[in-house]
N, C-alpha and C positions, 0 to 999 in steps of 0.2 A: 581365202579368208585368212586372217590375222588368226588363228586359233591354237592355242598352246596351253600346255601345261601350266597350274597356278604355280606351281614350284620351281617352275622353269625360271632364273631371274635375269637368263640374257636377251637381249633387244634384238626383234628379228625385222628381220631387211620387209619392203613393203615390197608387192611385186614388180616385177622390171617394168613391165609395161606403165603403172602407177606410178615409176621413180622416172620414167623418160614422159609424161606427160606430165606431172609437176615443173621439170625440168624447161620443158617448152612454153607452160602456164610463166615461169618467168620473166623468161624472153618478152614472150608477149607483152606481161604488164609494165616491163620496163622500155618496154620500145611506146606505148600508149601513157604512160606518165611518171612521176615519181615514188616512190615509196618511200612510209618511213614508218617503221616500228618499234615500238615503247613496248617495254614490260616484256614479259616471259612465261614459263612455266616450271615454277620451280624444280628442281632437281630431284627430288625427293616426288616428288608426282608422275617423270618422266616414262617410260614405258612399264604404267601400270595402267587400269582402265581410269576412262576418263572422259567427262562430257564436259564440250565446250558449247558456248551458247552466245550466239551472235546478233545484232541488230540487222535487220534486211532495208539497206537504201537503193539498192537498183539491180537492173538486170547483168553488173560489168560485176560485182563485190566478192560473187566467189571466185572469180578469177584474184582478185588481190588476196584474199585471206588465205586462199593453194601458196599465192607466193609469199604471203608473210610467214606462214607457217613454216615455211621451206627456209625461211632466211632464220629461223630459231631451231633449227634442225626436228623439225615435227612433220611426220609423212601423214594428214588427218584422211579420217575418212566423212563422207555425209550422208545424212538420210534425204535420200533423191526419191521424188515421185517415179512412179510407176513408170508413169511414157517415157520418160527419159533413160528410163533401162531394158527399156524394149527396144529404144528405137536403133536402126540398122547401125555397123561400125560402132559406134560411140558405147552405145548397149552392153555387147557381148565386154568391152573393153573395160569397163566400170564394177561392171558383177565379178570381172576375174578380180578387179582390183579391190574387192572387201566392203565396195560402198551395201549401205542396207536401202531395203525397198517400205515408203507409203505408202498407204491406198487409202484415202478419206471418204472413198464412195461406196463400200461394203463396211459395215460395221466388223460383222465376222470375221473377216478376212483384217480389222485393223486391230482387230483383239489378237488374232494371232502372231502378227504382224509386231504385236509392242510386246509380247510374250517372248520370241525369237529376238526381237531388238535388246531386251534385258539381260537373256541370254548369251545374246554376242557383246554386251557392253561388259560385261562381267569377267572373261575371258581372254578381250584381247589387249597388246602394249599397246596402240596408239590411238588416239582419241578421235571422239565421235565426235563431229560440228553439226551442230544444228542451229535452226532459226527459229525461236520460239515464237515468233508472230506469224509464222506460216506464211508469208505473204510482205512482197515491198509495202513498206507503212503507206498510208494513204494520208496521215497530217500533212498539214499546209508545212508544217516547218520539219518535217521529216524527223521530227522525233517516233522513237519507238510508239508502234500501237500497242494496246492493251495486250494482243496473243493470248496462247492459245496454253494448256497447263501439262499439255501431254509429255513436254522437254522436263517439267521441272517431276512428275511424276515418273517418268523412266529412270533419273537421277536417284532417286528416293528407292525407285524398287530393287537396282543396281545397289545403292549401296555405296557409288561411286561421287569423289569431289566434282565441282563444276567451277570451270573457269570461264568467266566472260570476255568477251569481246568488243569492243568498242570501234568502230569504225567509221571514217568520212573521209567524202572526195571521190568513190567511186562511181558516184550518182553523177557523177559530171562527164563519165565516161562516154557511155551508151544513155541515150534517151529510153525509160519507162517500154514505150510504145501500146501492148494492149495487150489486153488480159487471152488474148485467141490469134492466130495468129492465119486469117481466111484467105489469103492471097500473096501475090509480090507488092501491091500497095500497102500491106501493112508493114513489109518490113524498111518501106523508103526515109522513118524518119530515124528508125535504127542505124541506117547503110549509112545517114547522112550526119548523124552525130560520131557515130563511130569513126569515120575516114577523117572527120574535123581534132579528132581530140588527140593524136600526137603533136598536130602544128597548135594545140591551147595547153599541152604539155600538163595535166592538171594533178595535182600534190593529191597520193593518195596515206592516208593516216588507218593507222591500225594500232592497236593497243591492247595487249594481253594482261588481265586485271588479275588480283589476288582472289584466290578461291573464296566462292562464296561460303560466308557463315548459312550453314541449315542445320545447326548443333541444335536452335530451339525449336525445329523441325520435328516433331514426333510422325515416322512415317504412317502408324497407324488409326491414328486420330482423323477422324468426319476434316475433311477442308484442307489437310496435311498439302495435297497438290498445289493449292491455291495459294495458298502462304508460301509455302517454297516456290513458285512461279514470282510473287511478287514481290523476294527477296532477291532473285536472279536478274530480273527487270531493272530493280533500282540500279542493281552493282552495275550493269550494260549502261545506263542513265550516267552515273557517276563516270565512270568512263567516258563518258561522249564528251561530256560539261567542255571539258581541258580540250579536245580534240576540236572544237568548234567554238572556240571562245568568241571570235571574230564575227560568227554567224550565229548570233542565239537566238534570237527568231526566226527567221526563213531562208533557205540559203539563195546564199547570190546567182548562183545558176539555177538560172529558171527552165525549169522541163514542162513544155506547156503540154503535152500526151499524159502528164502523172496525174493520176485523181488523187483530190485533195478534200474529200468527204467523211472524214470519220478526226476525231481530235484524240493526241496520246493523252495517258492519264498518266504518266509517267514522266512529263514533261517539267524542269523547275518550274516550281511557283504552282502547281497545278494544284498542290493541296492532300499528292497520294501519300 
């Protein structure tokens, strides 16, 4: 774990293992398409805590945000579901590397769970990515969904700045595919997007935004989560705008495996 003294004010190394799989996460995204990154994290913020808060457009985009991060000299950590830190090789590999664990299926266990998560946001130099919609958006035009308040409420109880993320292109990576994954037929239209998309070479955009205002944020006020959730929302929106000029309605890569059953409220024009 990332865990050090508050006094301590030098920047410690992320683990080896974490800095040769960052490392690899590069290669990869550069050999599957382009990269391009805007914006930063100011200096004055850099190895102190810190929660970054990201749009979720497909199953390929933490792979880009490992390597955008890494091209602004930032080793981040995330908050990974459970199975994903169980599961065999990959598992043990993650937990040595400082990522923190969800569980949305126990309450108890999520109380403890955001307790511990406050705890280590509070403590470590390198920042924590999260996705505050829990979940790839389901809009027709892949704008941000509404999400979920728990991002902006750990921020609050931390104590800590939040810098947004803005992100497009990685949706064109890897196809959606399904929410369960019961067979080798589920993974065929993944296999079959994935091996197509270094010969469609597809531009992926990333954009590190200025920390959000949550100054009129009072954390101990009835609703304080929900304001702060939907102040972090807009700033990921306003970011996107510039990043998808071309495509403000729907994008032009059509993923016909993505459900498109729920609408953002965070959308231009939408009125939030």
């Amino acid at each position: 774990m990332f865990t050090l003294r508050q006094d301590d004010e030098s920047p410690r190394r992320a683990p080896a293992i974490w800095r040769t799989m960052l490392n690899v996460d590069r290669g990869l995204v550069n050999l599957v398409g382009r990269l391009t990154v805007s914006g930063s994290v100011p200096a004055h913020l850099r190895h102190r805590p810190l929660l970054m808060a990201a749009n979720h457009i497909g199953v390929f985009d933490a792979f880009v945000l490992m390597a955008a991060c890494k091209r602004i000299g930032i080793n981040p950590r995330f908050m990974l579901a459970g199975g994903i830190l169980d599961a065999p090789v990959i598992g043990p590999a993650l937990r040595v590397s400082g990522h923190l664990r969800v569980d949305r299926k126990h309450a108890a266990t999520a109380v403890e769970q955001f307790a511990e998560a406050v705890e280590a946001l509070k403590t470590t130099r390198e920042p924590l990515v999260v996705y505050p919609e829990g979940r790839i958006s389901h809009d027709p035009g892949l704008w941000p969904e509404r999400g979920k308040t728990g991002a902006a409420r750990l921020a609050l109880a931390a104590g800590v700045p939040v810098i947004p993320i803005s992100q497009w292109g990685a949706h064109e990576a890897v196809y959606w595919g399904t929410e369960t994954v019961n067979g080798p037929a589920d993974l065929v239209p993944l296999a079959r997007s994935g091996l197509s998309a270094p010969l469609r070479r597809p531009r992926f955009r990333v954009h590190f935004g200025a920390p959000v205002d949550l100054s009129g944020v009072e954390p101990e006020r009835p609703g304080a989560g929900v304001r702060a959730h939907a102040e972090i929302m807009r700033a990921i929106t306003a970011g996107l705008v510039p990043l998808r000029c071309d495509e403000p309605d729907v994008p032009r890569f059509h993923d016909p495996t993505r459900p498109t059953d729920t609408r953002s409220p965070w959308r231009p024009g939408s009125g939030s």
